[in-house]
Legacy VTK file of the C-alpha trace (Angstrom):
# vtk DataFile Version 3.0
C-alpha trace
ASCII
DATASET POLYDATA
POINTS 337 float
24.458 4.445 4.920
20.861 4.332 3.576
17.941 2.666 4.842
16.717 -0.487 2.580
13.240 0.202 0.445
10.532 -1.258 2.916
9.928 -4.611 2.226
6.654 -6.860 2.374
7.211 -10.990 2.670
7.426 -13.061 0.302
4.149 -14.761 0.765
2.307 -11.610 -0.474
3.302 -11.725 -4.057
2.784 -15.605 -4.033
-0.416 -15.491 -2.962
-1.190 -12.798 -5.644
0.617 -14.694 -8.346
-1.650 -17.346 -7.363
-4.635 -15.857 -7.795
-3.919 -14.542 -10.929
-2.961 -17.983 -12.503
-6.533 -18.916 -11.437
-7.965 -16.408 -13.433
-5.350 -17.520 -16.461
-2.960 -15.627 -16.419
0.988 -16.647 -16.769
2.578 -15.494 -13.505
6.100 -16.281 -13.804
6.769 -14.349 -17.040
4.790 -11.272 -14.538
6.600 -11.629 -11.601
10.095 -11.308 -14.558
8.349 -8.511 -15.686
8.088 -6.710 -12.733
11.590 -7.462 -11.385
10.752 -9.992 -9.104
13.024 -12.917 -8.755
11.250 -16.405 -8.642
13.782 -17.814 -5.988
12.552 -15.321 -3.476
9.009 -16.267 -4.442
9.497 -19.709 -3.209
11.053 -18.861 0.328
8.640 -18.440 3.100
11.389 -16.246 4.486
12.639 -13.512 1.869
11.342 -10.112 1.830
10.607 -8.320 -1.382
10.563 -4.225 -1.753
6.992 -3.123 -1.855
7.169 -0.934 -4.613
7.772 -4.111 -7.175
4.221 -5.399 -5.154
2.592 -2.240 -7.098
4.140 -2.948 -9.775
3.147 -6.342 -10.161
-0.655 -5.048 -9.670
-0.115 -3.113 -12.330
0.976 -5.394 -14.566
-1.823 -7.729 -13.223
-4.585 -4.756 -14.005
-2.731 -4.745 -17.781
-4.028 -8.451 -17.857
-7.548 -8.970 -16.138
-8.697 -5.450 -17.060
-11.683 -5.687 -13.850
-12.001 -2.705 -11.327
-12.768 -5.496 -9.064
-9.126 -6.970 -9.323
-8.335 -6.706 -5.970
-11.067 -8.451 -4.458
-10.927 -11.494 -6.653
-7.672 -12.524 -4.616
-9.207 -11.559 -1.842
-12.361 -14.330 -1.804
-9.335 -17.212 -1.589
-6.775 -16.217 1.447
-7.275 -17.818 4.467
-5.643 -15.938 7.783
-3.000 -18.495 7.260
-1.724 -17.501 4.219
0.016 -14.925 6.384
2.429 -16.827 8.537
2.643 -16.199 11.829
0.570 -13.064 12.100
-2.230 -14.978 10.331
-2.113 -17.923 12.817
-1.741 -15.377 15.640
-5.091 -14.075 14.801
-6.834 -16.992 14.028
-6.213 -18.491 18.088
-7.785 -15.614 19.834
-11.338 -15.486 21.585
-12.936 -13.164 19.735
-12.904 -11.016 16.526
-11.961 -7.610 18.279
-8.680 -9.469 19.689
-7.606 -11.166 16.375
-7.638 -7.876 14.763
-5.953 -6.251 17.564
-3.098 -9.071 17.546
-2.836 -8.976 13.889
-2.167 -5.441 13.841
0.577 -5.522 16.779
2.430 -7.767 14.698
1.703 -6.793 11.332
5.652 -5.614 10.788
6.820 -9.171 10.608
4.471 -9.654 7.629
5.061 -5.557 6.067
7.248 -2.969 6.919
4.611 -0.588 5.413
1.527 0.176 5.554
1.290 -0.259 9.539
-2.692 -0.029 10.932
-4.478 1.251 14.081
-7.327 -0.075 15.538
-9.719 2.681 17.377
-11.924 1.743 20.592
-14.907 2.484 17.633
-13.870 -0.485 15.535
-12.429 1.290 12.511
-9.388 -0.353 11.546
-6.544 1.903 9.767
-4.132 1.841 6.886
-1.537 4.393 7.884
1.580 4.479 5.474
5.245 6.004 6.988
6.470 5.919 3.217
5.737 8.636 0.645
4.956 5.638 -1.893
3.694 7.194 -5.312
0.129 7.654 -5.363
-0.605 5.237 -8.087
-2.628 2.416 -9.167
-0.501 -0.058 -7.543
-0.796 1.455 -4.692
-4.926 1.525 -5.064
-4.991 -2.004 -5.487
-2.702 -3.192 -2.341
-4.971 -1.089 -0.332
-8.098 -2.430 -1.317
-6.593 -6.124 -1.498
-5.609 -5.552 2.340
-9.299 -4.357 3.238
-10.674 -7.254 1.587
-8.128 -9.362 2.974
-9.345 -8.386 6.719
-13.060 -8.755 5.714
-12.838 -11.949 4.486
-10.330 -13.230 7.259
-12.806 -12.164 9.738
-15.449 -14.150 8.045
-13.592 -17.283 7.876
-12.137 -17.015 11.422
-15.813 -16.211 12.905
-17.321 -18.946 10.727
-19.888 -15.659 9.746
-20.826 -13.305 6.891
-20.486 -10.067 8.577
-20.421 -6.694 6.681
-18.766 -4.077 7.991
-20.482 -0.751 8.693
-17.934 1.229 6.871
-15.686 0.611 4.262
-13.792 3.736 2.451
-10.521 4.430 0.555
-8.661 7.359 -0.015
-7.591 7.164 -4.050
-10.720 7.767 -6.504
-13.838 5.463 -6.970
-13.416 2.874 -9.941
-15.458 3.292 -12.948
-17.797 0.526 -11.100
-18.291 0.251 -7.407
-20.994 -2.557 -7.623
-18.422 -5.259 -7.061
-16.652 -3.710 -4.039
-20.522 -3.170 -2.549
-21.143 -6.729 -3.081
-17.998 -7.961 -1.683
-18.132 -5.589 1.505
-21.740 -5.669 1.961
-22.095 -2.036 2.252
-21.651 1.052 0.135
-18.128 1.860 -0.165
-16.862 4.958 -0.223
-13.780 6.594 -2.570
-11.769 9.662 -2.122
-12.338 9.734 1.452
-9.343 11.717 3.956
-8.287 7.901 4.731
-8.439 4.258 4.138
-10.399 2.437 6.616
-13.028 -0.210 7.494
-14.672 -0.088 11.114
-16.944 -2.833 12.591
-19.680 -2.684 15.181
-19.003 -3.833 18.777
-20.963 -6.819 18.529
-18.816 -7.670 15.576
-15.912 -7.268 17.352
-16.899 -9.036 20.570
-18.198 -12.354 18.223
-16.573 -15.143 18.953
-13.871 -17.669 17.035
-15.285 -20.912 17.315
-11.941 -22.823 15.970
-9.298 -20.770 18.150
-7.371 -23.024 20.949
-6.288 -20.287 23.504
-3.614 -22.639 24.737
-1.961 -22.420 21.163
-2.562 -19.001 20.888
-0.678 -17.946 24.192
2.714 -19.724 22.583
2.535 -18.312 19.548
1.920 -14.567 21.029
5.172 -15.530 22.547
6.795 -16.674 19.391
5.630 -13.765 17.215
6.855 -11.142 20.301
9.964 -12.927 20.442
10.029 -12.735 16.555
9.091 -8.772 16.366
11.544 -8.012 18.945
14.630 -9.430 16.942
13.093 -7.896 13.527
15.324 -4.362 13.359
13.286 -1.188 13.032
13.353 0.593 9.750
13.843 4.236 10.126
13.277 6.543 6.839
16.253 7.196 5.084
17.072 10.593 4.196
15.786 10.376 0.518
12.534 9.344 1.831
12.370 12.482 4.127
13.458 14.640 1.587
11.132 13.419 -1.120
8.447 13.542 1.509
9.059 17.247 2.437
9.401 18.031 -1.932
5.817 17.022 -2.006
4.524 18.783 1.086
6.440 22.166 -0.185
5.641 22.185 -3.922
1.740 23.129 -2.296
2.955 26.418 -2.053
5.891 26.482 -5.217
8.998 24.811 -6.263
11.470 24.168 -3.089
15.302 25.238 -3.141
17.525 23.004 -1.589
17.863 25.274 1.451
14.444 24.668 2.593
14.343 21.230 2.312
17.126 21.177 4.308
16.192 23.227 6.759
13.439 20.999 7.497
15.441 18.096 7.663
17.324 20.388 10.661
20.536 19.557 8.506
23.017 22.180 6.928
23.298 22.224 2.650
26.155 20.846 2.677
25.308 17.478 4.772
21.740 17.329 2.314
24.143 17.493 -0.886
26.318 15.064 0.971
23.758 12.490 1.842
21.904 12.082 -1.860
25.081 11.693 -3.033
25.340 8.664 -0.643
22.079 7.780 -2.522
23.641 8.400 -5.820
21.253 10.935 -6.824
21.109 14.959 -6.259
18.700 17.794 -5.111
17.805 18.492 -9.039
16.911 14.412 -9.694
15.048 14.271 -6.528
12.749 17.291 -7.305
12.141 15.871 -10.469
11.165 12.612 -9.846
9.073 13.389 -6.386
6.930 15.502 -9.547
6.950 12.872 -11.983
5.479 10.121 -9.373
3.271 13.164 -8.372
2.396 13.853 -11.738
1.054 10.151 -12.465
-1.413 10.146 -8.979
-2.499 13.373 -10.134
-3.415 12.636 -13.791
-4.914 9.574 -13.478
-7.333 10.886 -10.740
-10.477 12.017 -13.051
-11.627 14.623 -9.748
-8.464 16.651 -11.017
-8.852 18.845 -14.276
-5.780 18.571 -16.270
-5.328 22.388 -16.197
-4.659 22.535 -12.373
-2.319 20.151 -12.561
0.676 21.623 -13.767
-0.274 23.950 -10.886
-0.026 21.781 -8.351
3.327 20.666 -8.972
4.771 24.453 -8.972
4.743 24.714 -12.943
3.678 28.402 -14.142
4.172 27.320 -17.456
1.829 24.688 -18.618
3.320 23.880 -21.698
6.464 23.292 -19.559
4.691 20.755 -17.891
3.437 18.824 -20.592
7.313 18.489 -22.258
8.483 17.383 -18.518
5.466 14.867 -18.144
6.250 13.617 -22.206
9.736 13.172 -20.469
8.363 11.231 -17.038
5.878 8.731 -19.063
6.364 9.311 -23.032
2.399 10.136 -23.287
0.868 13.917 -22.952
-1.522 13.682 -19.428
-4.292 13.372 -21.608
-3.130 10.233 -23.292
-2.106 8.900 -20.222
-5.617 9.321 -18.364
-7.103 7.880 -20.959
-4.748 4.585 -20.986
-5.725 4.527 -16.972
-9.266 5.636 -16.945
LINES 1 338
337 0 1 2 3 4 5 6 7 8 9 10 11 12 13 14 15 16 17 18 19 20 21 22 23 24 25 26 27 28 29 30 31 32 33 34 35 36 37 38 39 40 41 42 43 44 45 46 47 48 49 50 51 52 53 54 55 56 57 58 59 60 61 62 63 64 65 66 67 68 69 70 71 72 73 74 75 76 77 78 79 80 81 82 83 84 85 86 87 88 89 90 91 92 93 94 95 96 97 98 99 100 101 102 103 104 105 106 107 108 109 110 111 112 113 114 115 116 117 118 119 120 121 122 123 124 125 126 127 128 129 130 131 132 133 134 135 136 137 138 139 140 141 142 143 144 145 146 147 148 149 150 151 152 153 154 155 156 157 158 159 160 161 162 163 164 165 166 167 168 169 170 171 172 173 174 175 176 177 178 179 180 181 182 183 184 185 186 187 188 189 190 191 192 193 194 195 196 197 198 199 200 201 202 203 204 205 206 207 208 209 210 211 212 213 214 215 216 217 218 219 220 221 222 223 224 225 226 227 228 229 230 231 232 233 234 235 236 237 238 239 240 241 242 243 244 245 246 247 248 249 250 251 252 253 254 255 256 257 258 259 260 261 262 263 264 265 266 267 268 269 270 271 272 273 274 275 276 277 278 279 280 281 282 283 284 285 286 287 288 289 290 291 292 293 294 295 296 297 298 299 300 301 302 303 304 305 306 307 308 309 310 311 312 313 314 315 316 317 318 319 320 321 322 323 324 325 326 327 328 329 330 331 332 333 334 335 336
């Protein structure tokens, strides 16, 4: 039996549907768009699969056309907008223990990304899922720096900037805004999405947090995370995971793949056909969602990429990417520069 898609709450897409009828723009006949259904919206407790969160981005980028899309959300959460994790974080003593609680119970707000906090102060987004690399995907990440940033302001009643601030998909074709936002230079196509604080930051004070408060609901968000069932990858994700990794070095066979699963052919075959798909689709769509993160990122010529997903042949890639998108990679770059 397969896993469900990881899921992100409810609350997410209705504060971003929010903010984008602020800046005019008709949300409900987005959220339809993007597959979304409005009842869900509208209870605090529904989940909805992260990948139709990128999507609505998307969409949203279609609309407001800004490379600073994902901040303008951003400058209007409050840590409560996030349920219980937000009011978690909002009742500790200082900064360096909000973010600390926040991200020990960030799984009842997302089942992915998950983020680390090092003794240094940089906070990480770490992802478990092999989600397409894809604008969608650009914007949650920056929406969930600027998210933290701002929280921290609010909660420490401050304008702090962190000392660091960098993301791992391609700069925008203007920075300025992020710069602004963060207070510091920000930093694209880095090996990992990040922002790290100094210790004084960290150790600065809440001035609004009741401790007494914040002791019960530690308890009722532990109680909470302990009931919420684990989400283990399904078999599809592994497999599409391991496709990507191999087609560095050429095209996979089956056998491979499933040798790194530590599974015989036969029980690979067996489970995607559980997920009502086969070896062939899977290879072919891991490159298509490939394809997109690579074309769209201006750092890679167009030449090399046809190489990097195992096709000798570029013409053969260009008919298989027509297929994937119904654009040549040219057009599409240019509808996503």
């Amino acid at each position: 039996m397969s896993s469900p898609p990881p899921s992100i709450s409810s609350g997410a897409i209705r504060k971003l549907l929010t903010a984008l009828e602020q800046h005019g723009v008709e949300s409900r006949s987005l959220a339809r768009e993007a597959g979304i259904d409005p009842t869900l919206v509208a209870d605090n407790d529904a989940r909805v699969p992260i990948e139709q969160l990128h999507l609505l981005w998307e969409l949203a980028l279609a609309r407001i056309a800004r490379p600073d899309a994902a901040l303008l959300g951003a400058m209007r959460y409050a840590p409560g907008d996030y349920g219980l994790v937000g009011f978690v974080a909002m009742n500790c003593a200082t900064l360096g223990e909000s973010l600390s609680q926040a991200v020990r119970f960030l799984a009842l707000w997302t089942d992915d990304p998950s983020m680390t906090i090092a003794p240094d102060g940089t906070l990480s987004v770490v992802y478990a899922t092999p989600f397409a690399d894809r604008p969608g995907l650009w914007m949650a990440n920056e929406a969930a720096l600027a998210e933290i940033v701002h929280g921290a302001r609010v909660a420490t009643g401050t304008e702090l900037a962190p000392i660091e601030v960098r993301f791992a998909h391609a700069a925008p074709p203007d920075t300025s805004a992020h710069d602004a936002f963060f207070g510091t230079k920000v930093a694209f196509g880095q090996s990992t999405t990040h922002v790290r604080f100094t210790a004084a930051q960290l150790a600065t004070p809440l001035p609004k947090a009741d401790a007494q408060l914040g002791t019960f609901l530690r308890a009722l968000a532990s109680d909470a995370l302990a009931r919420r069932p684990v989400r283990e990858p399904s078999p599809l994700d592994r497999a599409r995971k391991l496709i990507a990794e191999e087609l560095q070095s050429g095209v996979p066979e089956l056998p491979t793949i499933a040798r790194r699963l530590a599974v015989s052919e036969r029980t690979l075959r067996r489970r995607l056909a559980e997920e009502a798909t086969s070896f062939r689709a899977l290879l072919d769509e891991t490159r298509g969602d490939l394809a997109r993160g690579y074309v769209v990122d201006p750092r890679i010529p167009l030449t090399e990429v046809a190489f990097l997903l195992g096709f000798s042949d570029p013409s053969a890639f260009h008919r298989a990417f027509r297929r994937w998108t119904g654009a040549t990679p040219a057009e599409y770059r240019r509808a996503h520069s």
